[in-house]
C-alpha positions in Angstrom: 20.1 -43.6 28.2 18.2 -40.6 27.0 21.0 -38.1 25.6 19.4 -35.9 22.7 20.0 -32.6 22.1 16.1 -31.0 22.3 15.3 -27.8 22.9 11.8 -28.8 23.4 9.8 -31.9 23.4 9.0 -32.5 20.1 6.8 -35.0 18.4 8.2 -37.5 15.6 7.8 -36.2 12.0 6.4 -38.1 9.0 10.1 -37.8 7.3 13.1 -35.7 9.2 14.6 -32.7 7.6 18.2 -33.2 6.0 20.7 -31.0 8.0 21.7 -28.1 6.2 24.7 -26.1 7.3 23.6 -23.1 4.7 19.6 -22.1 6.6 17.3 -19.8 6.3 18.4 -17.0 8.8 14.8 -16.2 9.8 15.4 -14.9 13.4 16.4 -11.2 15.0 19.8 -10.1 15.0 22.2 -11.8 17.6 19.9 -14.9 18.3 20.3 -18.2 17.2 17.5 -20.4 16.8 17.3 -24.1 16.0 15.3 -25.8 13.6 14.1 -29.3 15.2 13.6 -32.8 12.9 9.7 -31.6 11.8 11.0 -28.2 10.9 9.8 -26.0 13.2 12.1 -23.4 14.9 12.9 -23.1 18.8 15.3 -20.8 20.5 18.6 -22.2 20.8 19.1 -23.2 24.6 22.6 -23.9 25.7 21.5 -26.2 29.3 20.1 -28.4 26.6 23.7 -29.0 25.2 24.7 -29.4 28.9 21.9 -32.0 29.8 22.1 -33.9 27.2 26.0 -34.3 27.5 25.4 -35.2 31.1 22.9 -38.3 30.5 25.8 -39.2 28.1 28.0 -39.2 31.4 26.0 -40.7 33.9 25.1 -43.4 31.0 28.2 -44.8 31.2 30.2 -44.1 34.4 26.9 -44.5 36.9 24.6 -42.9 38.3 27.1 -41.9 41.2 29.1 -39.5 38.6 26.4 -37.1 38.8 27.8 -35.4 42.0 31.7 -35.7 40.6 33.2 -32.2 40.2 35.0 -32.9 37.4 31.9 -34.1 35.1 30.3 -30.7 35.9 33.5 -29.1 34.9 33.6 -30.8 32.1 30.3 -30.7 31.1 29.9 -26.6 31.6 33.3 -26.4 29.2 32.0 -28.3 26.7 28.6 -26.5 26.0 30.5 -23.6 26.2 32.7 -25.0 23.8 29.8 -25.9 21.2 27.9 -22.6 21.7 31.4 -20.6 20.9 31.4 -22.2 17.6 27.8 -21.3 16.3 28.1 -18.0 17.5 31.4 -17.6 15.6 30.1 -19.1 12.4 26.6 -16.6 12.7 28.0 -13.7 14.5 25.0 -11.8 13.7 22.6 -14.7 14.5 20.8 -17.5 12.4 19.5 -20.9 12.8 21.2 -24.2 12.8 19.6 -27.9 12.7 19.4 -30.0 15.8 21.4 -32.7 13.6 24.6 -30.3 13.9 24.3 -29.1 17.3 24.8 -33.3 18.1 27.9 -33.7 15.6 29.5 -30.7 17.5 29.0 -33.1 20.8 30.2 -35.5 19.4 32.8 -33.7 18.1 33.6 -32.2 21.2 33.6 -35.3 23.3 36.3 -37.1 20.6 38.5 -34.0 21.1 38.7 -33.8 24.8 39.7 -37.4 24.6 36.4 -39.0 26.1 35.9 -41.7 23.4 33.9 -44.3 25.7 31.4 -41.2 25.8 31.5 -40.2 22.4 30.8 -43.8 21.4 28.6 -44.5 23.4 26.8 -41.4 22.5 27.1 -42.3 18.8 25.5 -45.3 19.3 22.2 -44.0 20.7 22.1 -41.3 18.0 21.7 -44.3 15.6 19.5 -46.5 17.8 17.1 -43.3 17.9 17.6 -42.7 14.2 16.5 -46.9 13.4 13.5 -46.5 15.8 12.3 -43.1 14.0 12.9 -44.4 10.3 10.5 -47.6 12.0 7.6 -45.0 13.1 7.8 -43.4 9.9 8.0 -47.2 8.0 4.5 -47.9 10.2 2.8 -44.6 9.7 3.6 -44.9 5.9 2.1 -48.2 5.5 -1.1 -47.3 7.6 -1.7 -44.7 5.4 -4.1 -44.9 2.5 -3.4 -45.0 -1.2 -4.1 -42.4 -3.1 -4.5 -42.9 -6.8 -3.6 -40.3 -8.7 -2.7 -39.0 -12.1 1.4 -38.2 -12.6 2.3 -36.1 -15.0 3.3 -38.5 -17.6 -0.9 -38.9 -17.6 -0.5 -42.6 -16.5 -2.0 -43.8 -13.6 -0.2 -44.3 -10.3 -0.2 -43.7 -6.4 0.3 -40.8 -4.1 4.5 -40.1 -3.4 3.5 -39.3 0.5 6.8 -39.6 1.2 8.1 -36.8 -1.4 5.0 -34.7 -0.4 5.8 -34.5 3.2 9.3 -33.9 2.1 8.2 -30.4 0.0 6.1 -29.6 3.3 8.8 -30.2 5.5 11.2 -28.0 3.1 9.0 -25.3 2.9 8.5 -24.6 6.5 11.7 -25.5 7.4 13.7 -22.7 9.6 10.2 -20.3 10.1 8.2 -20.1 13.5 4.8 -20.6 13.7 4.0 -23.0 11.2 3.2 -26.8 11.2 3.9 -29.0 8.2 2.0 -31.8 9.9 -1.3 -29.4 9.1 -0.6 -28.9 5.8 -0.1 -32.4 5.0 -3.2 -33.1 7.1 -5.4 -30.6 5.6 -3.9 -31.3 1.8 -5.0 -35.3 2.2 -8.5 -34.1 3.1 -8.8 -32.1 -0.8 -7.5 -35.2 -2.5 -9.4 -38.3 -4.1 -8.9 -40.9 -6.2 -8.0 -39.7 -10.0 -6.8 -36.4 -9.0 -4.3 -34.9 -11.6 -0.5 -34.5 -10.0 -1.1 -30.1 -10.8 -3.9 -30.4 -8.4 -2.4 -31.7 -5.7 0.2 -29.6 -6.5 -2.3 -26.5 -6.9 -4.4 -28.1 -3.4 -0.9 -27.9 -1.3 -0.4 -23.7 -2.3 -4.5 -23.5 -1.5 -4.1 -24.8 1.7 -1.1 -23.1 3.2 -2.3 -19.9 1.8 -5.7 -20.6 3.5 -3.2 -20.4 6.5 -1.8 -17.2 6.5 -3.9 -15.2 8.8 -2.7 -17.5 11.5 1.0 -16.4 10.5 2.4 -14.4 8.3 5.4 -17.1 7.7 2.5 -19.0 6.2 3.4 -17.1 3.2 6.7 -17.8 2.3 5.4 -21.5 3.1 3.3 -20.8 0.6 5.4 -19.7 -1.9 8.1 -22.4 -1.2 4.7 -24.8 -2.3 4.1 -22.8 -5.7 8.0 -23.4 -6.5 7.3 -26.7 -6.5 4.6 -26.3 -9.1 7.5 -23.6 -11.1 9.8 -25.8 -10.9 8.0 -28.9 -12.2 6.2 -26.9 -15.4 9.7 -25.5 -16.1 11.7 -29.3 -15.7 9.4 -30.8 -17.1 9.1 -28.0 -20.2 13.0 -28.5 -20.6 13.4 -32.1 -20.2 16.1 -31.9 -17.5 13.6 -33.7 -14.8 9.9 -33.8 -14.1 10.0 -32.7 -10.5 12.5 -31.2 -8.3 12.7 -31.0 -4.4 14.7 -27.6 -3.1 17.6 -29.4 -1.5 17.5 -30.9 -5.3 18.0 -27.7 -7.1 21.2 -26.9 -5.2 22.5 -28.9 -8.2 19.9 -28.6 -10.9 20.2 -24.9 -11.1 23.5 -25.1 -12.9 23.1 -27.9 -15.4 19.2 -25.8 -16.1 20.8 -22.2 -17.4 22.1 -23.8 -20.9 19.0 -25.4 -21.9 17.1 -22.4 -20.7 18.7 -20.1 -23.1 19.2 -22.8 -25.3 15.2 -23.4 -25.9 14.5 -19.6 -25.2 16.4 -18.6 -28.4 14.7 -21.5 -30.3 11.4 -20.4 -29.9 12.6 -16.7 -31.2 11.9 -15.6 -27.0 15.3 -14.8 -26.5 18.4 -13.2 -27.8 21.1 -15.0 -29.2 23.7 -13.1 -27.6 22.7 -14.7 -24.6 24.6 -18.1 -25.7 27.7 -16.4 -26.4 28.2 -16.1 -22.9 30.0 -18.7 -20.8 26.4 -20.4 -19.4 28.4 -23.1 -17.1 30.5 -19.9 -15.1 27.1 -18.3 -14.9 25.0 -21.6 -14.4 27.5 -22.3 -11.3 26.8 -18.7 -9.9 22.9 -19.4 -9.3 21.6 -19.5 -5.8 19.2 -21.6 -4.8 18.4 -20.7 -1.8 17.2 -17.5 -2.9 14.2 -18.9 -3.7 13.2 -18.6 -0.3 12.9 -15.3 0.4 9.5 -14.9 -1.5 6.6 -14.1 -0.1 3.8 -15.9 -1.8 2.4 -12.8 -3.3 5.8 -12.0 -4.9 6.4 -15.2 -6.8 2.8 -15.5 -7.8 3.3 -12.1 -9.5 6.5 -13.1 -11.0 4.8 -16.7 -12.2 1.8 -15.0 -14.1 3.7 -11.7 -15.0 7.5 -12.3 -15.6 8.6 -15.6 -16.4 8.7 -16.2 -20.6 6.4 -18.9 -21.1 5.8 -20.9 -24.2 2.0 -21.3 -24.7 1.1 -20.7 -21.2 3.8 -23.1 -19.6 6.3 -21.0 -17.9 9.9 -22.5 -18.0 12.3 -19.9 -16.4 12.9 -20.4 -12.7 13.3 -17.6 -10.2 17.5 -17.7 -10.3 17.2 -18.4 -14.3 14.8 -15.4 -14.3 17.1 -12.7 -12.4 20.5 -14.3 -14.4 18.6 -13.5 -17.6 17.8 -10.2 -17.2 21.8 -9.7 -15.3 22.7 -10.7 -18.5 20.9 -8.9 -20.6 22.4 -5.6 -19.0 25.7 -6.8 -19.0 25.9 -7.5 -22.1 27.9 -4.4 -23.4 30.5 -4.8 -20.7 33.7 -5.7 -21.0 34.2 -9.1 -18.7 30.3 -9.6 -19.7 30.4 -13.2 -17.0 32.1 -11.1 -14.0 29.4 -8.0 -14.7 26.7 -10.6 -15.1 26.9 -12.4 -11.5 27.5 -9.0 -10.0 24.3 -7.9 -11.2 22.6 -11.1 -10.8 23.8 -11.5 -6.8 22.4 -7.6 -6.7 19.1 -8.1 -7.9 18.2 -12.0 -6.5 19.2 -11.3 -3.3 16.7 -8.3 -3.0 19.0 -5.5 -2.5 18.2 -3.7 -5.0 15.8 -4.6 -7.9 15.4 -3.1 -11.5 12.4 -1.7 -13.3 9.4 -3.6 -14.9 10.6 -2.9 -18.5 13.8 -4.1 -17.4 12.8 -7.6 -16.0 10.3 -8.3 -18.6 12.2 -7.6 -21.7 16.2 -7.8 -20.7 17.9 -10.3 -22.7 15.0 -10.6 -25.3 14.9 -10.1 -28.9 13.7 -6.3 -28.1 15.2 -5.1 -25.0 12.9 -2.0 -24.5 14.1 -1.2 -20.7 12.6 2.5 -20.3 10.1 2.7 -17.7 8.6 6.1 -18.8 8.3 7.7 -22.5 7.0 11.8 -22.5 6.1 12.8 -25.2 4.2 16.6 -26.3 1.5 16.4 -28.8 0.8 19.0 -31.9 -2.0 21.1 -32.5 -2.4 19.0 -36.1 -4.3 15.6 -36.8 -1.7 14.1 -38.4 0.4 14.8 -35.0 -2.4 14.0 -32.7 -3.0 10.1 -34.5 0.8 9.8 -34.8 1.1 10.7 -31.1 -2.0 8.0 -30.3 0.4 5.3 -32.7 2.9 6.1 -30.3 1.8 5.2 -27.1 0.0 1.8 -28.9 4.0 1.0 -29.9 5.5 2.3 -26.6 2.8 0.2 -24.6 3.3 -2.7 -26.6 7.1 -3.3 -25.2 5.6 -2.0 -21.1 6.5 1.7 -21.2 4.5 3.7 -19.2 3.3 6.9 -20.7 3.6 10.9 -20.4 1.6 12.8 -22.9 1.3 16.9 -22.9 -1.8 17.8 -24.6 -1.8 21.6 -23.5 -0.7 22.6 -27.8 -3.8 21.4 -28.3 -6.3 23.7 -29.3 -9.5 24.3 -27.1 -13.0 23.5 -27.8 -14.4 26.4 -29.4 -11.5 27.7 -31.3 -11.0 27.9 -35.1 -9.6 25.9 -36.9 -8.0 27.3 -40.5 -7.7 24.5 -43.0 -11.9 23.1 -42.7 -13.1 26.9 -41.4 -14.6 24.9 -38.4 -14.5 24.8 -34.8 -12.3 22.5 -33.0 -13.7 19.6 -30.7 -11.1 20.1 -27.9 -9.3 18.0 -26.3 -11.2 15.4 -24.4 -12.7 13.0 -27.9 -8.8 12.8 -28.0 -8.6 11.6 -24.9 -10.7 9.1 -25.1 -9.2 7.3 -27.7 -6.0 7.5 -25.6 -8.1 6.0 -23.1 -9.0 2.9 -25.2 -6.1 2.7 -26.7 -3.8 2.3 -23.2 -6.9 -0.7 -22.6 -6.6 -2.3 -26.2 -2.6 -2.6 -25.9 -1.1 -3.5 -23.2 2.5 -3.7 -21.8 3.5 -6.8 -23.9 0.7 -8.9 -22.5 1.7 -9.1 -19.3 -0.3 -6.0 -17.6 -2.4 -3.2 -18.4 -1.3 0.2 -20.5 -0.4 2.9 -18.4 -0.6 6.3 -19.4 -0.7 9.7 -18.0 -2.2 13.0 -19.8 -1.2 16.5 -18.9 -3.2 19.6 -19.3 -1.7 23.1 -17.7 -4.5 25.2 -15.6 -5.1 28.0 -18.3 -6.1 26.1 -21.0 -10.2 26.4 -22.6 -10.8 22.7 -21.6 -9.3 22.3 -18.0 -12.7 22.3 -16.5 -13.9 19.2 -18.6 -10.4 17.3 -18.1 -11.3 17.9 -14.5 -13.9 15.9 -15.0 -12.1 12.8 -17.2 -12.7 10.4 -14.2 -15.6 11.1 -12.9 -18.4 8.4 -12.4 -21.5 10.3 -13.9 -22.4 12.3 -16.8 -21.6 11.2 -20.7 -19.8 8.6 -21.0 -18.5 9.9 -24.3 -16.9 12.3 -22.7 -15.0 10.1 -20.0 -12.0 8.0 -19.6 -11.9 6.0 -16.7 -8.6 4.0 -17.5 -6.1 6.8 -18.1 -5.0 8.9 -15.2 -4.6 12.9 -15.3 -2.6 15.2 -14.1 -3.2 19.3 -13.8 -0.1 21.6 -14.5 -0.6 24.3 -12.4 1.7 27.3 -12.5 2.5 29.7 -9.0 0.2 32.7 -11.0 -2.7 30.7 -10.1 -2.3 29.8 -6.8 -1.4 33.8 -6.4 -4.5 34.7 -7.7 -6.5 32.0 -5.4 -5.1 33.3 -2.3 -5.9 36.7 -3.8 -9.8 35.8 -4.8 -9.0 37.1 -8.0 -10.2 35.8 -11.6 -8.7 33.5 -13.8 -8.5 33.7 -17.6 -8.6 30.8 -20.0 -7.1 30.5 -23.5 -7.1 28.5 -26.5 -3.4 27.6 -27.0 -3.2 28.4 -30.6 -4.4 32.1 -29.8 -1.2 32.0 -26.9 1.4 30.0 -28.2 4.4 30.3 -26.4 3.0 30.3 -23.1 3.1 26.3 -22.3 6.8 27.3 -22.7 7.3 29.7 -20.1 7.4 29.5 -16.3 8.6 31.5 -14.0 8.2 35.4 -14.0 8.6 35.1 -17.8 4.7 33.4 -17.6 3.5 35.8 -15.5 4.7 39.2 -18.0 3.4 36.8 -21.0 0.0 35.7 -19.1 -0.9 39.0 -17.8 -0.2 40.6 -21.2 -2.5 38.2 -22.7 -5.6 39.0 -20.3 -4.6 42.6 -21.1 -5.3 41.7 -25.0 -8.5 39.3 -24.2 -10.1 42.6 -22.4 -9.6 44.6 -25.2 -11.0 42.2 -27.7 -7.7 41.1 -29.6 -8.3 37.0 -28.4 -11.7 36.2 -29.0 -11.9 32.8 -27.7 -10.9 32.8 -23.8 -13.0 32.8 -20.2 -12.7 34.1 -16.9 -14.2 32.1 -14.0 -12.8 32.8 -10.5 -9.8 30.7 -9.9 -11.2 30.3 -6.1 -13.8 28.4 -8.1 -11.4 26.4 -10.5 -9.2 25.4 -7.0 -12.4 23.9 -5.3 -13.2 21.7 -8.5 -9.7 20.5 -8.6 -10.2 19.5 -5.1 -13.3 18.0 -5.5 -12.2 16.0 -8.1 -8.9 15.1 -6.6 -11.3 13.9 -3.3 -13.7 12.5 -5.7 -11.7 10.5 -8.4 -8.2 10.7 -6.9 -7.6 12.6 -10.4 -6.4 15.3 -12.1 -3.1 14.8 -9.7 -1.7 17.9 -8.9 1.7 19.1 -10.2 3.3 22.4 -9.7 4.8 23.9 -12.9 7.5 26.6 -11.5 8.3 23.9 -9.1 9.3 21.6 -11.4 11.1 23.9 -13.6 13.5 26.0 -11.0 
């Protein structure tokens, strides 16, 4: 009798996929797909249904039943039937496992009162099941040994059988990929001695190595790095030293409480965290969230985000998202109900919070601004308190806005040494170094951004902050730059008029003023430079001025250019 449910022929795994009501709904809207024993997905075919419940027929009333009326009946109802009830359970489409497509047969068959079918039925499923577990009994024992190291550090061999099990997870319910490869390809990197990381690390390596042959390659591949996250972080909290995924869908709770509980410990995390209810929240975590990743996304997350203790990471994706929920619920009045919600916002993807925010959320210093802008005087003391600023901002991953148009030009006097001021850009480049000596809490480089407006003595040399030749004393090729540029000047471009350039100290209230108010105030300071009552200023043609910008903005992809009335109306 040859009665399974196939949507295609299919060739025996290694080790079957469990059936798992709760999949992956990889597919386009309104279809259904079905995700066969080696985990790879097909299109769900309803004549499959209907031949396979005919064999079931004709196995035990004769071959002569195949022309009887009432079997095709019968037959056409029940796939209908079985179909009905996916479609209503995934009305907006999904995939389902071949093992539940034959319950709902056998289901069906029970209900309609043919029992002699339905047993007889059942008792192929199991005489199929016994000569699969054989081919997998045979194929295990023909395979070699592989010695390896386990993480313990004592010797042992290979778990094939767990390894094609994390394979077969990892592809299971996306098209296009073969776990039978991977597990192919993976044996060929291994050798005797080999630590259990490695073949952890060789598994990622060779299903990322996949990827330009399908793009689902890399959420396989990510689904192989959680294996890695998931062992460093059970392992790091003693709960287990290896977890499967169809594991974690009961791991995940009983891992929240120790999480926090080690976190705060090691003086990582607050200790308002463990006044919450952990068990209510530790029940809430989802994880089958963890395979929606891409593998770029949870590698960014592994080396980025996730607190580590000396370089072993022990928060898991789900642990990771309900740390930083709780960290921003914890002002709120039902703190667990507030938690979740934010948790079930930010884990499944619809929406996701800032860097700050997911680094330090539920942390000893919960610095969650992205951005810090901040003007800097025309005084050394302000200018090096400014600089201390950004090194402390930096330090807890705010990104940073400084205004250096106060500052006074290059050229210009300056009262307390009777000397001549050095400009701007020496400044600069100690913001420059600064941004690379601290950066945002260890995890990525400083970002900051310094603004200079169009009429100040030293544009044309903050032009030139990025570019690739000239001194190098006199560039910063770390911090980007932005141009302020008010509407006068782009009046005066389309005009082919001249420009004027001031020292701000000589013009002070200018940076201030936008609008028409900068224009009566601008003009009126030309009017005062032509008659010799500002001595340090220049005229260039700002036809000129806009081509450099240009240049440099094709050049560099800096100064960027910002519109100062714009801005301000």
């Amino acid at each position: 009798m040859q009665t399974d449910v196939q949507t295609t022929g299919e060739s025996s795994p290694a080790t079957p996929v469990s059936p798992n009501p709760a999949t992956v709904t990889a597919t386009a809207p309104g279809q259904l797909r079905v995700i066969k024993r080696n985990g790879s997905v097909v299109a769900y075919d309803e004549s499959k249904i209907s031949v396979a419940i005919t064999k079931a027929y004709l196995a035990v009333e004769g071959g002569n039943a195949a022309a009887s009326t009432r079997i095709h009946e019968s037959v056409a109802q029940l796939g209908t039937q079985i179909s009905e009830i996916f479609r209503r359970r995934m009305p907006s489409g999904g995939t389902v496992h071949i093992e539940d497509i034959q319950d709902q047969v056998e289901l069906a068959l029970m209900r309609t009162g043919e029992h002699k079918i339905a047993r007889s039925y059942v008792i192929y499923r199991a005489e199929h099941n016994r000569i699969r577990q054989q081919k997998q009994d045979t194929e295990k024992a023909s395979q070699p040994v592989i010695s390896v190291i386990l993480d313990s550090g004592e010797p042992g061999p290979l778990d094939t059988e767990r390894l094609q099990t994390v394979i077969n997870e990892a592809c299971e319910g996306l098209e296009g990929v073969s776990p039978e490869d991977i597990y192919k390809e993976t044996l060929k990197n291994l050798y005797p001695g080999v630590k259990m990381e490695d073949v952890r690390t060789s598994l990622v390596m060779t299903a990322r190595t996949m990827v330009e042959k399908d793009p689902n390659y890399s959420y396989v591949t990510a689904r192989l790095l959680m294996d890695t996250v998931r062992s460093e972080a059970l392992g790091f909290l003693g709960i287990a030293s290896a977890a499967t995924q169809s594991e974690m869908h009961y791991r995940y709770a009983a891992t929240l409480k120790p999480y926090i509980e080690k976190g705060v410990e090691l003086g990582l995390l607050s200790p308002h965290l463990l006044e919450y209810d952990l068990g209510v929240l530790g029940e809430a975590l989802q994880a089958d969230r963890d395979q929606q990743f891409t593998y770029l996304g949870l590698q960014t997350l592994y080396d980025r985000y996730f607190i580590h203790s000396n370089g072993t990471r022990f928060e898991l994706p789900q642990v990771f998202y309900m740390r930083v929920a709780m960290g921003l619920a914890s002002n709120e009045e039902n703190r667990e109900a507030r938690a979740i919600e934010f948790y079930n916002l930010i884990s499944s993807f619809d929406y996701m919070v800032s860097t700050p925010q997911l680094f330090n959320s539920g942390t000893l210093r919960p610095q969650l601004s992205s951005c810090f802008l901040t003007t800097v005087p025309d005084d050394l003391y302000g200018i090096y308190s400014a600089i201390r600023d950004n090194a402390m901002l930096s330090k807890w991953a705010g990104g940073l806005g400084n205004d250096w148009t106060p500052v006074r030009a290059l050229g210009a006097h300056i009262k307390g040494t009777n000397g001549k001021s050095q400009g701007i850009v020496p400044f600069l480049k100690v913001v420059n170094d600064t941004a690379v000596a601290v950066n945002q809490g260890g995890k990525r480089k400083g970002a900051v951004c310094s603004y200079l407006e169009t009429w100040h003595m030293d544009i044309e040399e903050f032009l030139e902050l990025r570019k690739n030749t000239g001194d190098e004393r006199r560039r910063a090729h770390d911090m980007n730059t932005a141009n302020w540029i008010p509407d006068l000047f782009m009046k005066r471009v389309f005009e082919e008029r001249d420009w004027t350039l001031f020292s701000p100290n000589n013009v002070p209230d200018l940076h201030d003023l936008h609008g028409k108010a900068f224009e009566t105030a601008y003009i009126e300071y030309e009017r005062q430079a032509a008659a010799g009552e500002i001595e340090v200023y220049k005229t260039i043609k700002a036809g000129d001025l806009w081509r450099k910008m240009i240049s440099m903005l094709f050049e560099t992809g800096h100064p960027w250019i910002t519109f100062k009335d714009a801005c301000n109306v």
